[in-house]
Every structure is written in C-alpha cells, then in structure tokens.
C-alpha positions as CSV (number, residue, x, y, z in Angstrom):
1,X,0.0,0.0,0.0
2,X,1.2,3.3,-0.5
3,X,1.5,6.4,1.4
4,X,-0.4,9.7,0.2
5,X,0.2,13.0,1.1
6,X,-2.2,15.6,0.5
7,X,-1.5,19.4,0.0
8,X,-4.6,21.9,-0.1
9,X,-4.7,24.8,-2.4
10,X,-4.9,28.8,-1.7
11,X,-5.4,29.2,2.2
12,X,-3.9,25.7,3.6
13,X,-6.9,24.3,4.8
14,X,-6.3,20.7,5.2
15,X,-9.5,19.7,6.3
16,X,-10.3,20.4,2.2
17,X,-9.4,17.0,1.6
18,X,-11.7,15.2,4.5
19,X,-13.8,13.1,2.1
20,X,-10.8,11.9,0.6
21,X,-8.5,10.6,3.3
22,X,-10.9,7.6,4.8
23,X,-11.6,6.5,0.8
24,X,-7.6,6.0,0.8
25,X,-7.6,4.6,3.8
26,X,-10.4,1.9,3.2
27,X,-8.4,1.0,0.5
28,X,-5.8,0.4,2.8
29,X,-3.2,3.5,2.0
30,X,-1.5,6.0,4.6
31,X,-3.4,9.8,3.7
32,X,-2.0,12.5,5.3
33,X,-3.7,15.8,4.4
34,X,-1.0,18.9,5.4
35,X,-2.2,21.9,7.4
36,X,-0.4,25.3,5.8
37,X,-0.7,28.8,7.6
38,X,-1.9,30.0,4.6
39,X,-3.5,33.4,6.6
40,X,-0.4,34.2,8.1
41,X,1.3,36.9,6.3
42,X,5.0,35.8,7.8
43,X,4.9,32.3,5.8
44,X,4.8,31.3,2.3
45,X,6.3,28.9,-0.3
46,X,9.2,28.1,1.6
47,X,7.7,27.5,5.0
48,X,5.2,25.2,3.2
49,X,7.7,22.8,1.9
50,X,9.3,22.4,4.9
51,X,5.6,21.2,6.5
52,X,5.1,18.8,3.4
53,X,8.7,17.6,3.9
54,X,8.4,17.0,7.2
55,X,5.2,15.5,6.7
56,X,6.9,12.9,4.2
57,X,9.7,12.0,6.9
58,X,11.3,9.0,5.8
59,X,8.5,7.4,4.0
60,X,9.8,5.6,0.6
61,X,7.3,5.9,-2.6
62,X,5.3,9.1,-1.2
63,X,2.4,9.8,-3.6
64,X,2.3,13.6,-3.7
65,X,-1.2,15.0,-4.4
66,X,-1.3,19.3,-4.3
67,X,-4.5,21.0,-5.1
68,X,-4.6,24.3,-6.9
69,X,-2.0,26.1,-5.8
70,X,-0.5,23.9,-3.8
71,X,1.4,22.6,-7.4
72,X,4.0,25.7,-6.8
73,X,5.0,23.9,-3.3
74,X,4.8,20.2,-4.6
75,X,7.8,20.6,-6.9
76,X,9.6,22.2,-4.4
77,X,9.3,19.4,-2.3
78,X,10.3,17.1,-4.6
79,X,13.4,18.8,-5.4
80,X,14.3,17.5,-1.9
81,X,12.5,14.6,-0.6
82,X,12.3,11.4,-2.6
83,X,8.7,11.2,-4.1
84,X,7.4,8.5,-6.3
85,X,4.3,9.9,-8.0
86,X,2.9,13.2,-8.4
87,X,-0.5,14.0,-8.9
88,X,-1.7,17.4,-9.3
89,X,-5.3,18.1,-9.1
90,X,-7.0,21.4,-10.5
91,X,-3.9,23.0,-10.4
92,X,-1.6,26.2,-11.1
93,X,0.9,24.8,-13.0
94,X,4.3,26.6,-12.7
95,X,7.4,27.3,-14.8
96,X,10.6,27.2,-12.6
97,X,11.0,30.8,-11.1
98,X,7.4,31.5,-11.7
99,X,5.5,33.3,-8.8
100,X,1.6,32.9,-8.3
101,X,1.1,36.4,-8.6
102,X,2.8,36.1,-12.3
103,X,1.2,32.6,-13.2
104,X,-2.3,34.3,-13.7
105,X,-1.4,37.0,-16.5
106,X,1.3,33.9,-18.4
107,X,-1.8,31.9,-18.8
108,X,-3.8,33.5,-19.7
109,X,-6.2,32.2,-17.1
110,X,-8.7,35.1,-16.6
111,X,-9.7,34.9,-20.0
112,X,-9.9,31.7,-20.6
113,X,-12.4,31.6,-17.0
114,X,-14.3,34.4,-18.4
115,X,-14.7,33.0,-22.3
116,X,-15.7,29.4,-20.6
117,X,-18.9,31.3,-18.8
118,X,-19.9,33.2,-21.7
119,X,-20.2,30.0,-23.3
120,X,-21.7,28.1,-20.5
121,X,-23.9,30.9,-19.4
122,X,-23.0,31.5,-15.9
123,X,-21.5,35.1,-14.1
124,X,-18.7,36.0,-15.8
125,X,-18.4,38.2,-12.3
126,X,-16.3,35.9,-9.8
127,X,-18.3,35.1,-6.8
128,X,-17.5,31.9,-4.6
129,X,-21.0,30.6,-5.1
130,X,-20.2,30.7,-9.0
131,X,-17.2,29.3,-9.3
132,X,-15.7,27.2,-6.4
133,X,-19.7,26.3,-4.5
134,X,-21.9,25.3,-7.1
135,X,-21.4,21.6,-7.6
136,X,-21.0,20.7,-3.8
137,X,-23.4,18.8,-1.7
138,X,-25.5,20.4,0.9
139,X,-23.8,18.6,3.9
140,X,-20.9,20.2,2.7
141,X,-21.9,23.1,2.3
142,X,-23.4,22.7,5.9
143,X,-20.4,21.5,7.5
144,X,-18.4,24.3,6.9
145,X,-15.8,22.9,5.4
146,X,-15.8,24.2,2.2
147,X,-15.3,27.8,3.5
148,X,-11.1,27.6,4.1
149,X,-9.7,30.7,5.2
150,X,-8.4,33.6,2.9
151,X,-4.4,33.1,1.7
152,X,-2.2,35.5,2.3
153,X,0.0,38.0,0.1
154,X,3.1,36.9,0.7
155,X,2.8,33.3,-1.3
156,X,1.5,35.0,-4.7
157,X,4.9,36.9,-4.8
158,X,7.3,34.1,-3.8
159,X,8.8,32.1,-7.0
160,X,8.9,28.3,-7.4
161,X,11.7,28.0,-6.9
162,X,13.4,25.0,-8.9
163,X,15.5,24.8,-11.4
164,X,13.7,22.3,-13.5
165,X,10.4,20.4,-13.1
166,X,12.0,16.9,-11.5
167,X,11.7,13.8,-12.5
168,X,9.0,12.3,-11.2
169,X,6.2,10.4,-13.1
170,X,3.8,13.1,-12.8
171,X,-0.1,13.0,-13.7
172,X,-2.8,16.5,-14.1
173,X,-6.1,15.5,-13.3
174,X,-8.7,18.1,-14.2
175,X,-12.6,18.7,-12.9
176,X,-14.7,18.6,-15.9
177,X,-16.9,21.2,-14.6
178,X,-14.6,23.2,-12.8
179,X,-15.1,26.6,-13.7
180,X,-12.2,29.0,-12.5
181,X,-10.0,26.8,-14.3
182,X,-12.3,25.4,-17.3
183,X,-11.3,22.4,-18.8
184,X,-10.0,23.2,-22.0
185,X,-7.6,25.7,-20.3
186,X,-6.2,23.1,-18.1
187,X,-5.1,21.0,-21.4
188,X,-3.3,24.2,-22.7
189,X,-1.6,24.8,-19.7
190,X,-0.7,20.9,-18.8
191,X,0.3,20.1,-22.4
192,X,2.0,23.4,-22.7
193,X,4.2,23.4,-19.4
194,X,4.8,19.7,-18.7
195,X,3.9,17.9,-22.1
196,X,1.1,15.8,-20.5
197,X,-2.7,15.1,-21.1
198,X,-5.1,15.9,-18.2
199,X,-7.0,12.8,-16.6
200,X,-10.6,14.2,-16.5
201,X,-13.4,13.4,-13.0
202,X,-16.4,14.9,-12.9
203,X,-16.9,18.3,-10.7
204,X,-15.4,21.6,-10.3
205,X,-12.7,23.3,-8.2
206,X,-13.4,22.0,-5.2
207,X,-14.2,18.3,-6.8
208,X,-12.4,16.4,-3.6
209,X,-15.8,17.7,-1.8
210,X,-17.8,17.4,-4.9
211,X,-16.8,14.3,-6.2
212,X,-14.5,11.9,-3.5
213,X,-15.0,8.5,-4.9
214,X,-14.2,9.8,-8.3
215,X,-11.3,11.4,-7.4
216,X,-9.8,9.0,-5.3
217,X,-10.5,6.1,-7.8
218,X,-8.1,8.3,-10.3
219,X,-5.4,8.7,-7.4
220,X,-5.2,5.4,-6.9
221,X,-5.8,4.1,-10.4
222,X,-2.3,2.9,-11.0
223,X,-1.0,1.7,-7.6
224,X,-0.9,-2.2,-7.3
C-alpha cells in the first residue's frame, strides 16, 4: 500500500481533503492531508515545503497530491524529498522561477475563465457561489468545510523555486466542470508546461468535496 500526502490549495486548509482521506484509507493506503498557515502573512512557499517535507519523513514511494496552488509547493518538495508519483489536481501549473502572482497573467487564465462562462452561461463576475460552491453537496456546504480561510499575500509573490520540473512520473487531473480553471484551459496549460494530457473526473474546483469516490479512484488508479 502506498503512502499519500495531501496538500490543499490557496489558504492551507487541510481539512479540504476530508472526504478523501478515509476513501484512501479503506483501500488500505496511509493519507496524510498537510495543514499550511496559509493566513499568516509571515509564511509562504518556503515555510510550506518544509511542513510537506516534514510531513513525508522518511516514507519511501510518497504519492504527492497538491491541489490548486498547492502545485507551486509540490515541486519544491520534490526537489528534496524522494517522491514517487505526483498528482496534481485542478492545479496552477508553474514554470521554474514563476511566482503565483505572475502565473495568472502567463496563462492567460482570466480569460480563458471568463470565455468558458460566456459559453456556459453563468456570471462572468467571480463570486465563490459561481465558481468554487456550485457543484458541492449540501452537507458540505453545511459543515463548513468548504469555506477555508483567505491566503495571504506573501505566497503570490514568492517564486517556485526550482531549477527544472523533477523527474517524477507526474499526472494532471482536471474537474470537468470546474469553472475557475475550465477544462479546455487546463489541457493548454498541462500540455503546454509539462507535455502531458489531463485525466478528467467529474466536478469543479473543489471536486475532492464534490466528487471523492471519483477522485480517489483516479489517485489510486495505477498503484498495485
């Protein structure tokens, strides 16, 4: 069985990832979903690698899951902690030296989020309800956990900083309904940056709340 470690997007939350952890570990895995101080304005990139990394400890064969923007701290970590998949889900896909603040405007991601509601015929407007709430069930939505907490500055102007993406067998799985990065964009962006094709499960953003048996069927689809 192998051990997953699971790192939240913008705001650290890692109670985002509470329908997934008992799916992986019904299955039989190790999930360990990473708390980041993503409020506090004294920590960013850096200090979040060294929670992932001390999160991985020793473990051999680590499969690496980061959320949203949680891909600018995974291949940081795997620039220094053996790690023997990574799986990046919905995510902000960096260049080496890139900062979050910059990866918007190089990807041409606003537009791409405002063309894909034109077309589907929802707010253009952001609004949390529109883009990251719409697909998720109401005992989410009643639990709370859905709601995070807001990240700070500091992160969106710190660079990823590696030299090259490593080498590690690396997958992008995308939420076919996930509006603030629509679909289409994601396979830009994925085949653009690393070469690869996006593994598609149904829901948006958020689709670890939407969507867990999905999602955790792709995680674990190629693990003996």
């Amino acid at each position: 069985m192998s051990s997953f470690v699971l790192i939240p997007g913008a705001g650290g939350t890692a109670s985002y990832w509470y329908r997934v952890v008992p799916l992986l570990e019904a299955q039989g895995h190790e999930a360990i979903a990473v708390d980041l101080p993503g409020a506090d304005e004294a920590a960013g990139l850096p200090e979040y690698t060294d929670l992932v990394v001390a999160a991985i400890g020793g473990r051999p064969d680590v499969v690496l899951v980061a959320q949203s923007m949680g891909a600018f701290t995974a291949p940081m970590v795997c620039a220094r902690v053996p790690v023997g998949q990574l799986v990046l889900v919905n995510p902000m896909l960096p260049r080496p030296g890139e900062t979050p603040g910059e990866w918007w405007g190089n990807t041409g991601s606003e537009e791409a989020r405002v063309a894909a509601a034109r077309e589907g015929g929802y707010p253009a407007e952001f609004g949390l309800d529109t883009y990251f709430l719409h697909d998720l069930p109401a005992e989410v939505l009643a639990s709370g956990q859905a709601s995070g907490q807001p990240e700070a500055d500091i992160a969106f102007g710190q660079p990823c900083a590696i030299d090259r993406w490593p080498g590690v067998p690396t997958r992008v799985i995308s939420g076919r309904d996930d509006r603030f990065f629509p679909l289409e964009f994601q396979r830009r962006v994925a085949k653009d940056r690393l070469g690869l094709d996006v593994d598609v499960v149904p829901g948006g953003h958020l689709c670890a709340l939407s969507h867990p048996d999905e999602l955790s069927t792709q995680l674990t689809r190629d693990l003996g």
